[in-house]
C-alpha positions, 0 to 999 in steps of 0.5 A, a space after each residue: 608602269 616601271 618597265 615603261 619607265 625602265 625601258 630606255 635604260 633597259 636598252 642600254 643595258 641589254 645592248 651591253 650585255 649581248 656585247 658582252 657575251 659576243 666579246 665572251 664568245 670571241 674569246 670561246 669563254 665558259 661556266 659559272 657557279 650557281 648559289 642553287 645547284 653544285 658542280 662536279 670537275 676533274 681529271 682522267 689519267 693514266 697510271 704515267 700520269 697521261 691525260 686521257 681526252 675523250 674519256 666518258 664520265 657519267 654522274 647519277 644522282 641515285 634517288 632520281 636516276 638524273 644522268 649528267 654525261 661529259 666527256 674530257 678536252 684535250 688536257 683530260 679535264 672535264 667540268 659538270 655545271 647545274 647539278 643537283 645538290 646533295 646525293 648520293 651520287 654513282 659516277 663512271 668513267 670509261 675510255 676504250 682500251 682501260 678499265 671502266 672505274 666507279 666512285 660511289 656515295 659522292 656527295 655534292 655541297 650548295 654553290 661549291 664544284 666537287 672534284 672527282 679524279 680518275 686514273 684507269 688501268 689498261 684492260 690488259 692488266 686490271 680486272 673487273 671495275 674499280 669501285 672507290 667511296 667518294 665522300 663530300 668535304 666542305 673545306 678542301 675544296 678548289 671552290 672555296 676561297 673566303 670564308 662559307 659555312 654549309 649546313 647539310 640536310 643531316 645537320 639540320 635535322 639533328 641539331 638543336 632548334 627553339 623556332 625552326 628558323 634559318 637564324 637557328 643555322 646561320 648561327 654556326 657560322 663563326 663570324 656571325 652574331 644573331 642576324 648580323 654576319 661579319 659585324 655588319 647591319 643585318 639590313 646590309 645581308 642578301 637571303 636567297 632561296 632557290 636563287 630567289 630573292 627572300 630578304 626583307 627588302 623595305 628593311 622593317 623586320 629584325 629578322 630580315 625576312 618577309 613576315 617577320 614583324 607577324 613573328 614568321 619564318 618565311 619557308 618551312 624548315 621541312 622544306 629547306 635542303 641545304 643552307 649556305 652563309 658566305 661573307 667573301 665568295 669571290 664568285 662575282 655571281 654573289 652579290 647585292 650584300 655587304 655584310 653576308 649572303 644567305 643561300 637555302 636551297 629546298 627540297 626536291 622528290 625522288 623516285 621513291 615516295 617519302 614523306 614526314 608527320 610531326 608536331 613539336 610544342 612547348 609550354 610553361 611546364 618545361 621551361 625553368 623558375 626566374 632567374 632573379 627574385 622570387 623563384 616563380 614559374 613562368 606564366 601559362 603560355 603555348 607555342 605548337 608548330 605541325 605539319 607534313 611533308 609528302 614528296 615521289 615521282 609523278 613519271 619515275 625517272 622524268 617528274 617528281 613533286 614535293 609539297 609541304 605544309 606547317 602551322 604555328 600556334 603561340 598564346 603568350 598571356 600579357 602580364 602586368 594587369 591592373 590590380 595584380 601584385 606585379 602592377 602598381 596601377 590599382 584596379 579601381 583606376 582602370 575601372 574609372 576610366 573603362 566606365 567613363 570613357 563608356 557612358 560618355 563617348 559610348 567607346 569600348 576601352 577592351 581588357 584591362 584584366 587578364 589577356 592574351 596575344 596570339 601569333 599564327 602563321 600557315 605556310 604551303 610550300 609546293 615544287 615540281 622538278 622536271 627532267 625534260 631531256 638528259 640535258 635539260 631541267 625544269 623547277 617550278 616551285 610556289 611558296 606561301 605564307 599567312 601570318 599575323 601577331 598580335 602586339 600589346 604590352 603592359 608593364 609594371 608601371 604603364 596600363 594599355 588597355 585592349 583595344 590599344 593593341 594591334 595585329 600585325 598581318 602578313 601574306 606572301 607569295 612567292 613563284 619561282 621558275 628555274 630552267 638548267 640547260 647543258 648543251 654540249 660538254 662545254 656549254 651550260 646555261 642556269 635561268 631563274 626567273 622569280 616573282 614576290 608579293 608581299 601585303 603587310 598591313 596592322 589591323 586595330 582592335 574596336 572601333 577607330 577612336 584617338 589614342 589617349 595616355 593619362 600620366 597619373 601618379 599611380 602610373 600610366 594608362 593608355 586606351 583608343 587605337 594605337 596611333 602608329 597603326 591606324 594608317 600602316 600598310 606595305 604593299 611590295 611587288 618584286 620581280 627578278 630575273 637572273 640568266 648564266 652562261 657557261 663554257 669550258 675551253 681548256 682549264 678556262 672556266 668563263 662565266 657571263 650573266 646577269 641578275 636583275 631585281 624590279 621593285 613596286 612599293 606601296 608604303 602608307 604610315 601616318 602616325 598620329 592619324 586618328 589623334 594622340 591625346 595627353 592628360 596629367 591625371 584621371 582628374 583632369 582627363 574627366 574633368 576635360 583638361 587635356 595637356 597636349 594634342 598632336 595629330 598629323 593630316 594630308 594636304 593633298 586630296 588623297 586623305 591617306 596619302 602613301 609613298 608609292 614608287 618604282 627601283 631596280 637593281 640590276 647587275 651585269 658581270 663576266 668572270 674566269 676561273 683558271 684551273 692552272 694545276 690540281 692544286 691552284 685555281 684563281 678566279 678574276 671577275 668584273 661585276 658592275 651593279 646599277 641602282 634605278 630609280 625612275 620615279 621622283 619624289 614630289 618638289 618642294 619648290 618652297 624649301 629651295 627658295 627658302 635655302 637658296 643662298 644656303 644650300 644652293 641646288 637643294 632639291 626634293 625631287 631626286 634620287 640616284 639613279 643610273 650609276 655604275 657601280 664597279 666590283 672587280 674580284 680576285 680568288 685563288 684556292 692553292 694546296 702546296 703539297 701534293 698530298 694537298 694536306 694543307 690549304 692557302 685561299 683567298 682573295 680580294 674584291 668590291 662588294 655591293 648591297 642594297 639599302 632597305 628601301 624604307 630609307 628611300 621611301 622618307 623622301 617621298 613622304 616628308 617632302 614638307 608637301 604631303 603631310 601637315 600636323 597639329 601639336 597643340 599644349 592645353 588645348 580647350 577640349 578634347 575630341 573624340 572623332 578620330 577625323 576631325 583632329 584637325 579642330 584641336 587647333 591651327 596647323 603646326 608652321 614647321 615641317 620635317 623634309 628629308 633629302 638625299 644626295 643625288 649622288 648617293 650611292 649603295 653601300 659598298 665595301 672592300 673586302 679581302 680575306 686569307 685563309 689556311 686549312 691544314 689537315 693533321 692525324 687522324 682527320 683533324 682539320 683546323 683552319 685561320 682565317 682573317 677577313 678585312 673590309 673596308 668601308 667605300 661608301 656607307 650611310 650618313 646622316 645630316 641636319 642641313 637645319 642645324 646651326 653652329 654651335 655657340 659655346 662651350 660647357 664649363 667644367 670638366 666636361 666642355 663640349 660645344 652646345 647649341 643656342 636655343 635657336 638651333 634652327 636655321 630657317 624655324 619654319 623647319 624642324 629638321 632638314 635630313 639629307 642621307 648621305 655617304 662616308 668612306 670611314 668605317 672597317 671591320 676585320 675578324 680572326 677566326 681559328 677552327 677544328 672539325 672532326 668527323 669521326 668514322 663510329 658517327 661522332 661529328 665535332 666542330 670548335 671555332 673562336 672569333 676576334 672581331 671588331 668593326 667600326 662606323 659612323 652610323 649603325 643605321 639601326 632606325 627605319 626612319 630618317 629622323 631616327 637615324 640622325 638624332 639617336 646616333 651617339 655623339 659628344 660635339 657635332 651631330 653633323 660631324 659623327 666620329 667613328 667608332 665602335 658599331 653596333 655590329 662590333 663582334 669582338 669574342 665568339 665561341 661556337 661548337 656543335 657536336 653529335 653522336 648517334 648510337 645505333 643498336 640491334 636493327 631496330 633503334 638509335 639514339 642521338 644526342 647533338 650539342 650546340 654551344 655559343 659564347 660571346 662577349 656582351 653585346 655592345 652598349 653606349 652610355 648617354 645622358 637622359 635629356 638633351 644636354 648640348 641643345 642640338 634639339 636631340 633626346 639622349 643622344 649625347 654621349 657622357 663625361 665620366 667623372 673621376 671625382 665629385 668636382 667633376 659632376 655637378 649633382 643636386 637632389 633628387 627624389 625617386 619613389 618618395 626617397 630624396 638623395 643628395 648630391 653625396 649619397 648619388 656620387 656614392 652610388 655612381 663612383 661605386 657602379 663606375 668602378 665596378 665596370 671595366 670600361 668605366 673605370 677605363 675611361 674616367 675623365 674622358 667621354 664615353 665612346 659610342 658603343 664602348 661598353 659592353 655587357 657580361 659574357 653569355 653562355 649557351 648550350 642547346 641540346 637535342 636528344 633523339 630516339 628512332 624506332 625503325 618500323 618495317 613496311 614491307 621491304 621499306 623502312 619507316 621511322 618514329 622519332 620522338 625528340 626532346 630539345 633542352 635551351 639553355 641547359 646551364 640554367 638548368 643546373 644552376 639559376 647563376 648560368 646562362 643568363 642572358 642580358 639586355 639593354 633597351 636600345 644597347 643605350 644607357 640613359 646612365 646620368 640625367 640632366 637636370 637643367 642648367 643653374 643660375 650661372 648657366 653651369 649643367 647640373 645632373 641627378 643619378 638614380 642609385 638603383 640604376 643598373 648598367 644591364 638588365 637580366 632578360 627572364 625569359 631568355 635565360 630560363 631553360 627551355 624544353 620542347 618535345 617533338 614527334 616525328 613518324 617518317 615514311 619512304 
């Protein structure tokens, strides 16, 4: 079990934590922030100025009557830890011989500490209580020192959203792209809900969370309160990403019973013609998403419940069917092979005409919140998600038949326990204890049966069980375990504490389990002629063998926060992060005799394990004038995160003694068994082995930023920030198996090539050794205003200049992926650095809103979100493997700057032949028109260099509320109507969305070499540099009903 195997370690660890907090305790240190509650400091005066100690104050969160009481030290300070966010609150402050005053309507922001002040008049001079309106402001505050953005409860429910998504939130963060947040991996983020753990750990899904591959959002949106994305909080609490953390926090009950129905649904008949082509409407399809959510006290005062349940239903049809007009495949071909493969292996193919996939998912969401005394609170919450998607695809020139499509299943569970405990005025403590478990597995459709392609001249047709899928399952199991304690001495605010996170994983995936089969025609797939086979098989006992083994993470970490005046705070904090990995992968005794002269010490059966990984962090938050109209914050510090563990989990099964494989040219016959592949033919005598450096350590960076805020007439509030990172340890990958290179090309484009015996040990086919760099930055600049208008008018603009650069994006799941589809001109073992697949460069980004309330009875809203960005980034490469390294379009191009400079020859494309002069025409031609092409004529190509067109969105919700009245409560139906992409909706040219499948154009293909061993290459005229996406840049609608009751 892991926490056997931990339990060594974990002595250790424990041993320096309770040293820890003796060394804490002997210096009466205090407090820290949590990224699942606020905060509330401040001041007691009187009118000279004179700190008043002993002053009472009381904070009442108004909707459960929850007190928190302090009272201030010596300097008249007073600090409130472990507070529910949000509000309103009512907060009092009384001394004996002053005048008791009151601030009504504050409001508390996730993971930031409100600053409340008070100056109290003697009871001889003032009458009656003063009462001053509070207000919440995200970005004057002493907590703020790097760049955060906070998405209120008010703010979710009025702006547009397409998938009720957090992404469709984090996306007002100006520094964010889609899921990557400061130009970095979305794999390198940490998402947290409820101070929980919620990211995609193992590093599959393009969203980064749990279920994402069955098309699900891991929680509600209906469930969701608050959401934060920080991407340099100098908290040293934060932790575990390099790229940006993502907070939620969910909702809670109240004294008062309140609750929501809803239901929102789009189809085709609100979502615009094509773009391009013939004007046609989108095909028929469904996406419904309902639920309720109900939530009150179970003891008025003491206990109160929330629960929440929603479901999406989406039928998408698959287009491209046999015989249809946009299917070149004729229907007569799918009908032979349907009916052949019927009466001779008795194997139903499944549809080959009209079909359709479908996305489920059901989520229950349940917390109880408990006051157990004023000074203690409990939160209980489950969270559960049923999901699964179905997978097929056709296109216009490929046919895939049912029963090659997949489902993909997902089920989540997710408990988390948390326990906030205030035992003085100065002492406070923050538990979360949270357990996670994932089961992900695809579910083939029809009985198992290999996978056959056909490659005839009417095109492509695939049938039998998807080979990726008949062996495909994760189990994960994570438990965590974070504890913070607090005290306040003085202006001291010190923090200890420690978060923990333990990993089980169980990972099966064999491709090619059941047989992947190749045939040139219909003919000789009837006639029994196969053209290739490949298959992989266990050589171990266990005939499906996974990678199962055991990690944690685990972090230590101490910190001060000085209030040195009311306009100068500085943090300083010490963090150190432990990766542990007490299982091993299987030794290969074998590959270390074979390379032992070579590689000496190259082993199997290691991973890093046990290291300390040291961040100290410095933040400081300063306002120059008394007014504190403007504000200087920043800082610097390390961050570490956490690799997906999928790239840990390559070593335990390509160790070269788990999985064998069958590759097999024009075999005798084909065998329709899908568990006797192995008769195909002998066994494959090259392995691929992954390896990792066992000193190999998690991704971190250092990070600093500096920031102004600046408050001018009238509210308006603008804000410079620049950020800067530099990379200390990254991800590389190597081929230990690759040789030198033997020669250069001739002509203009000379780089080095490789001899055709690239291996240097052939009884392997590749040796991956995942490793670390130090090269890599990314910095942004970003410039913003806000305005919150009193009549109810909100506004916020930002522009970002960003650019990061990498030696490997690590884009891929696998190893192998990783290495040969990274980009490269001379040695794949020797990347350059370059652009990132990351790099932001330009972003626009504005939201607004208006609500216009008339009568009592009725308002109406509009909210408007808009995102501008420079094209994503692209690489241009050659088709085929143009310097023999034995990898498949990953060789960037020379562009030419004349004919001589490309050695073109014939070519025919759809029964038409170009020559080498009709080609040059149509490629100097398509150089010209790019502006990074023409740049860069007579040079290579750089990795993600290009980019495509500018985008241009604008999403709008318009609202309407109509107030009921119950009794003495008010109850609310709403009827919304959201609009995606509203240019297009004006004219077909505006908000087109672009794509470029893998961000890589195969722009030139290499043809081979000639008689005098010189690279000659064909060019497509019809190549296009980017693709219009059809659907993406349609308008969308969607309607939305809501009745809403408290």
């Amino acid at each position: 079990m892991l926490f056997n195997k931990l339990l060594c370690t974990m002595k250790l660890l424990y041993s320096f934590f309770l040293l820890s907090i003796f060394f804490i305790l002997q210096v009466q240190s205090v407090w820290a922030q949590g990224a699942t509650t606020a905060a509330m400091n401040g001041t007691v005066r009187d009118q000279s100025g004179t700190p008043l100690p002993g002053a009472t104050i009381i904070a009442v969160h108004n909707p459960t009557n929850t007190q928190y009481v302090s009272t201030t030290n010596t300097e008249g300070y007073y600090n409130i830890q472990n507070m529910r966010v949000g509000g309103p609150y009512t907060v009092r402050t009384s001394y004996v011989g002053y005048q008791e005053q009151r601030t009504e309507n504050v409001s508390l922001a996730l993971g930031q500490s409100a600053r409340v002040d008070f100056t109290l008049s003697e009871s001889s001079r003032e009458l009656g209580e003063v009462q001053v309106l509070g207000e919440r402001n995200d970005v004057f505050n002493q907590d703020r020192t790097g760049a955060a953005t906070n998405v209120s409860r008010e703010q979710i429910e009025r702006l547009p959203t397409l998938s009720r998504s957090l992404q469709d939130f984090t996306r007002l963060t100006p520094q964010a792209t889609g899921n990557s947040i400061g130009g970095t991996n979305n794999r390198y983020n940490n998402i947290t809900i409820d101070g929980a753990v919620n990211n995609d750990v193992f590093g599959l899904s393009g969203s980064g969370t749990p279920g994402g591959q069955a098309g699900t959002q891991p929680i509600s949106l209906d469930a969701i309160q608050e959401i934060q994305v920080v991407i340099a909080p100098y908290d040293v609490k934060q932790g575990n990403f390099t790229g940006g953390g993502i907070n939620a926090i969910t909702r809670s009950g109240t004294n008062q019973f309140s609750g929501s129905v809803y239901g929102f649904g789009r189809n085709e008949d609100i979502i615009g013609k094509a773009v391009e082509g013939p004007r046609e409407k989108a095909d028929e399809f469904k996406n419904y998403q309902y639920g309720v959510r109900i939530g009150g006290p179970i003891i008025r005062d003491k206990l109160f419940f929330f629960t929440n349940y929603d479901a999406t239903r989406v039928t998408e049809p698959v287009r491209f069917a046999p015989g249809s007009a946009e299917s070149q495949i004729p229907l007569s071909a799918a009908e032979q092979v349907a009916s052949f493969v019927q009466e001779t292996y008795g194997y139903d193919v499944g549809s080959f005409g009209g079909f359709d996939r479908d996305t489920e998912s059901d989520k229950l969401f349940v917390r109880l919140d408990w006051n157990i005394t004023d000074n203690h609170s409990l939160t209980l919450r489950h969270n559960y998600v049923d999901a699964f998607q179905d997978s097929y695809s056709r296109s216009r020139s490929e046919a895939r038949f049912g029963n090659n499509a997949y489902r993909f299943n997902s089920k989540t569970n997710t408990t988390v326990a948390e326990l906030n405990s205030r035992f003085s005025n100065n002492w406070s403590n923050n538990l979360i204890v949270g357990y996670s478990r994932i089961r992900d597995f695809r579910e083939t459709l029809g009985q198992l049966f290999p996978q056959v392609t056909i490659f005839d001249p009417v095109g492509t047709l695939v049938f039998g069980s998807e080979r990726s899928s008949t062996a495909n399952e994760l189990d994960q199991d994570i438990f965590e375990f974070t504890d913070n304690l607090t005290y306040l001495w003085g202006k001291h605010n010190f923090t200890v504490g420690t978060h923990n996170e333990f990993f089980k994983f169980r990972n099966l995936f064999i491709n090619n389990l059941n047989g992947r089969w190749e045939f040139n025609s219909i003919e000789d797939f009837i006639n029994n002629r196969p053209a290739r086979v490949r298959a992989t098989y266990s050589l171990t006992s266990d005939p499906r063998p996974a990678a199962e083994f055991n990690a944690a993470q685990l972090g230590f970490y101490v910190q001060d926060e000085y209030t040195a005046s009311d306009r100068l705070k500085l943090t300083l904090g010490l963090r150190v992060d432990i990766p542990v990995f007490p299982d091993k992968p299987a030794r290969n005794t074998e590959l270390e005799n074979d390379f032992a002269s070579i590689y000496p010490g190259l082993r199997t059966d290691r991973t890093p394990s046990g290291q300390l990984l040291w961040a100290p962090r410095f933040g400081f938050n300063y306002a120059p004038t008394q007014d504190q109209t403007l504000q200087i914050r920043g800082g610097t510090g390390i961050f570490t995160g956490r690799v997906p563990f999928v790239w840990m989990s390559n070593q335990f099964v390509n160790t070269g003694t788990i999985l064998g494989t069958i590759d097999v040219s024009n075999p005798a016959e084909f065998i329709p068994d899908p568990g006797n592949q192995t008769a195909a033919g002998p066994p494959v005598q090259t392995v691929e082995v992954n390896v990792i450096n066992d000193d190999f350590k998690l991704p971190r960076v250092w990070r600093s930023n500096l920031a102004f805020d600046y408050t001018f007439p009238y509210g308006i509030v603008a804000t410079i920030e620049g950020i800067y990172s530099k990379t200390l340890n990254d991800v590389v990958y190597l081929d230990l198996n690759l040789v030198e290179p033997s020669g250069t090309l001739p002509g203009a484009d000379n780089r080095f090539v490789y001899p055709s015996a690239r291996r240097i040990n052939p009884d392997y086919t590749n040796i991956i050794l995942l490793d670390n760099t130090d090269e890599g930055y990314r910095y942004s600049l970003t410039g913003q205003l806000r305005k919150d208008f009193a009549n109810g008018l909100t506004t916020s603009l930002a522009y970002t200049y960003g650019k990061s650069k990498d030696v490997n994006s690590g884009t891929s799941s696998t190893a192998l992926s990783n290495y040969e589809f990274n980009q490269i001109v001379n040695f794949p073992n020797d990347p350059q650095l370059e652009y990132s697949r990351y790099d932001v460069r330009h972003r626009i980004v504005g939201n607004g809103g208006y609500t216009f309330r008339y009568g009592e009875n009725a308002a109406t809203g509009i909210s408007l979100f808009y995102q501008g960005q420079s094209g994503l980034p692209i690489t241009f490469v050659y088709n085929r493997d143009l310097n023999g390294d034995g990898n498949i379009a990953n060789d960037l191009i020379y562009i030419p700057r004349n004919q001589g400079e490309i050695n073109l020859v014939p070519v025919t494309i759809s029964g038409t032949t170009y020559s080498p002069e009709e080609q040059w025409a149509a490629l100097d031609a398509l150089i010209s028109g790019d502006d990074y092409l023409s740049d860069r004529r007579g040079q290579y190509a750089e990795r993600y260099g290009g980019r495509m067109p500018w985008t241009h969105q604008f999403d709008v919700r318009i609202f309407q509320d109509f107030y009921l009245n119950a009794g003495e409560n008010r109850h609310t139906l709403q009827i919304t109507f959201d609009i995606f992409n509203v240019g297009n909706l004006l004219s077909r040219d505006w908000g087109r969305q672009y794509f470029v499948n893998n961000n890589a154009n195969e722009l030139i293909r290499f043809a081979g070499n000639n008689a005098a061993g010189a690279p000659t290459f064909t060019f497509n005229p019809n190549t296009r540099i980017y693709n219009v996406s059809q659907f993406d840049s349609r308008w969308q609608g969607q309607l939305g009903l809501r009745y809403i009751f408290n």
